[in-house]
C-alpha positions, 0 to 999 in steps of 0.5 A, a space after each residue: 049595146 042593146 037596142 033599148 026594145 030588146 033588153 026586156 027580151 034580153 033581160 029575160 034569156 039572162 034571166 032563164 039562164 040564171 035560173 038554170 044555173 040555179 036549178 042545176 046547182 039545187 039539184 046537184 046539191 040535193 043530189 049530194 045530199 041524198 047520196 049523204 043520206 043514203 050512206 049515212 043510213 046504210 052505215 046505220 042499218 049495218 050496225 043495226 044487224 050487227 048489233 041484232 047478230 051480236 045480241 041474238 049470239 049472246 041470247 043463244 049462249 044464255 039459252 045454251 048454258 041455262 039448258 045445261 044448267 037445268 039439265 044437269 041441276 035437275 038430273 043431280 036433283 033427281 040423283 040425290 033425292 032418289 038416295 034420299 027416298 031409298 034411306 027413307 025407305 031403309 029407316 022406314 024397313 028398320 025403324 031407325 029414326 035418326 035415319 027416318 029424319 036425316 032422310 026428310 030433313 035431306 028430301 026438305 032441304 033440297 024441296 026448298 031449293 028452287 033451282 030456277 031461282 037459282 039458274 036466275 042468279 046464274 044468269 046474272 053472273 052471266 051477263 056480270 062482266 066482273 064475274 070470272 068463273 061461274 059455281 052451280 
């Protein structure tokens, strides 16, 4: 038994005890919780980069294959134009108007043609899941 003069000190040493444990349970306890963070947001950033490294491929092989597209498109475009002009020329030298106006009717024709609207549909195809295969 405790000396009834004792017991506030008593009281208070079981007291400071309890408040330790506490303590020390609290900080074990955010301690735990921080290591849950840590995790939860390094899984987080990992999938961030991998869906920045997925996104900059599939960005890359857009980039890729409207170069292609353009190059080619263009250089087909320059090809069938400079025929054009030469049978303008030849319709022009002769004086043949069916020739004349098959040559600018051809030379209009692909004028109107925008390649980059249509590299912008190529793209769509792309990015088209259901899209097999791609026409240019």
């Amino acid at each position: 038994m405790i000396p009834t003069a004792l017991l506030p000190s008593a009281l208070k040493i079981a007291s400071n005890t309890l408040d330790t444990k506490n303590a020390y349970q609290q900080l074990l306890d955010c301690y735990k919780q921080c290591q849950n963070v840590k995790q939860r947001e390094r899984t987080n950033r990992e999938e961030i980069r991998s869906d920045r490294d997925v996104n900059l491929a599939r960005i890359k092989a857009q980039k890729d294959i409207l170069e292609l597209y353009l190059k080619e498109t263009f250089s087909e475009r320059r090809t069938i134009l400079n025929e054009m002009f030469k049978a303008l020329d030849k319709g022009l030298e002769t004086g043949d108007l069916q020739i004349i106006n098959m040559s600018l009717g051809g030379i209009l024709h692909i004028a109107e043609k925008s390649p980059l609207t249509q590299a912008r549909q190529m793209l769509e195809d792309v990015k088209n899941p259901d899209k097999k295969s791609i026409d240019w």
